[in-house]
C-alpha angles and dihedrals in degrees: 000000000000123000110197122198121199126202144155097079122138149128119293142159118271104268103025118096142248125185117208128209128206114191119200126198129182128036096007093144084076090056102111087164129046099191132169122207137188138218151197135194102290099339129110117286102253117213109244099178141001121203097177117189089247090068097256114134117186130184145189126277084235096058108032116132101014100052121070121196118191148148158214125247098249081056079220087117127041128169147195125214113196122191143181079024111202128198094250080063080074103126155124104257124208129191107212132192136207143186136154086282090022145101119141141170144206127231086239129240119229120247107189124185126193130195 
């Protein structure tokens, strides 16, 4: 079992930065896969960003370029470092784990961007 615990949301200008952090306790030496989501109101969660064990990262097209994931090597502690933030960057984002018995998420934390 892995619990994992966002923070750093919050409400910015368009164009300045936040950087979230998911903590994750429990059986992280199974997690083979560090990923964010968003989400809006009632629609799919969307990946944001990927940090897989074997060294791959992979982002959405949305985000490419301004948003940064990363890690540390006890992959107990991943990030994500969003900058140039937009409005349509308004979201609730979720860190998400997963392993070969394992698929956990996060309760969210809001990023809200105004114009």
């Amino acid at each position: 079992q892995v619990q994992l615990v966002e923070s750093g949301g919050g409400s910015v200008q368009a164009g300045e930065s936040l950087r979230l952090s998911c903590a994750a306790s429990g059986s992280t030496a199974n997690i083979w896969a560090m990923d964010w989501y968003r989400q809006d109101s009632g629609k799919q969660r969307e990946l944001v960003a990927r940090f897989r064990i074997d060294g791959q990262i992979e982002y959405g097209d949305a985000v490419r370029g301004r948003f940064t994931i990363s890690r540390n090597k006890a992959r107990d502690r991943w990030y994500l470092q969003m900058n140039s933030l937009k409005p349509e960057d308004t979201y609730v984002y979720f860190c998400h784990a997963e392993g070969n018995t394992l698929d956990t998420w996060g309760q969210g934390t809001q990023v809200t961007v105004s114009a």
